[in-house]
N, C-alpha and C positions, 0 to 999 in steps of 0.2 A: 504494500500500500504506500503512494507517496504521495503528500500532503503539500500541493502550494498556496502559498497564500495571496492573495491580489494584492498590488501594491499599497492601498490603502490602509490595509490590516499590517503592516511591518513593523508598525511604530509597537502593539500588540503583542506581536511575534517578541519581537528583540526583548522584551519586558520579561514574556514567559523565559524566554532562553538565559534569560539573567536573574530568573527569579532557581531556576534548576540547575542553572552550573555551580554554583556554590553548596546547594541543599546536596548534590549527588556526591560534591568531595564531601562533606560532611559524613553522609552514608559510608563511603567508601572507604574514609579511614577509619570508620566506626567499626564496620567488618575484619578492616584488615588489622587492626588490634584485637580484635576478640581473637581472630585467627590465631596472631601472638601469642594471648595468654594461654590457649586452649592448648598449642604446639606445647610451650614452656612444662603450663602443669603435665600433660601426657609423658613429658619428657623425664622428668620429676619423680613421675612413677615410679620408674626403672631403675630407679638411682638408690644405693648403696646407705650416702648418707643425704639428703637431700638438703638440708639445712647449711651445708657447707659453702663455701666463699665461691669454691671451684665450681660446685656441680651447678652453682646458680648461674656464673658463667657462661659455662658451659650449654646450660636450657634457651638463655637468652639467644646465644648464637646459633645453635639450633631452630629457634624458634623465628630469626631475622632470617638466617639462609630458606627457611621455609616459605616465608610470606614474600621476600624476594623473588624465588620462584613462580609461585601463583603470579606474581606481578608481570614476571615475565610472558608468562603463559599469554597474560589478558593482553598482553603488548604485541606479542605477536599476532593473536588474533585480531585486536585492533588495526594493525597494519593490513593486514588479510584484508580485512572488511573493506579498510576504503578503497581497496580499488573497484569495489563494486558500487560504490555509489556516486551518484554524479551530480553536479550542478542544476538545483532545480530552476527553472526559469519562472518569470513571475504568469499569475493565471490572466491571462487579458478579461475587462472586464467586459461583461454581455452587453449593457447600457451605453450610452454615450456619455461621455463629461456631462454636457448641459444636464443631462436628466439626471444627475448622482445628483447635485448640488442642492439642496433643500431650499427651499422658498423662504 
């Protein structure tokens, strides 16, 4: 499905798009630290003595090389993506000028 908007509507558009680029990094670090803690504690589990200087260390960096990864993953597929997707052009409007203009 691809959605364009008539040039009218842009001012609209940019707004939503500015209201969701910030709320989605929100989300998305929000994830990708849970991720962290969730890697860490798991990691934690396995461990010997856990409470120790090293093994927290050690969880933490396990737990970054993890969500680095995932990151990668989405990066790559982000790159993937865009070459599928193209420049939309705006929708020409049915009406004439004179008749959008409101009396």
């Amino acid at each position: 499905m691809h959605i364009k908007l008539p040039k009218r509507l842009y001012l609209h558009g940019t707004a939503v798009m500015s209201t969701l680029q910030p709320l989605s990094g929100a989300i998305g670090v929000s994830v990708f630290i849970s991720l962290l803690n969730s890697k860490q504690a798991s990691y934690l589990e396995g461990v010997a003595v856990p409470a120790s200087e090293a093994s927290l260390t050690e969880a933490m960096v396990v737990a970054v090389e993890h969500v680095y990864f995932i990151i990668f993953i989405f990066t790559i597929v982000t790159v993937l993506l865009s070459f599928v997707v193209y420049r939309a052009r705006p929708l020409e409007e049915d009406k004439p000028a004179e008749e959008m203009q409101e009396p």
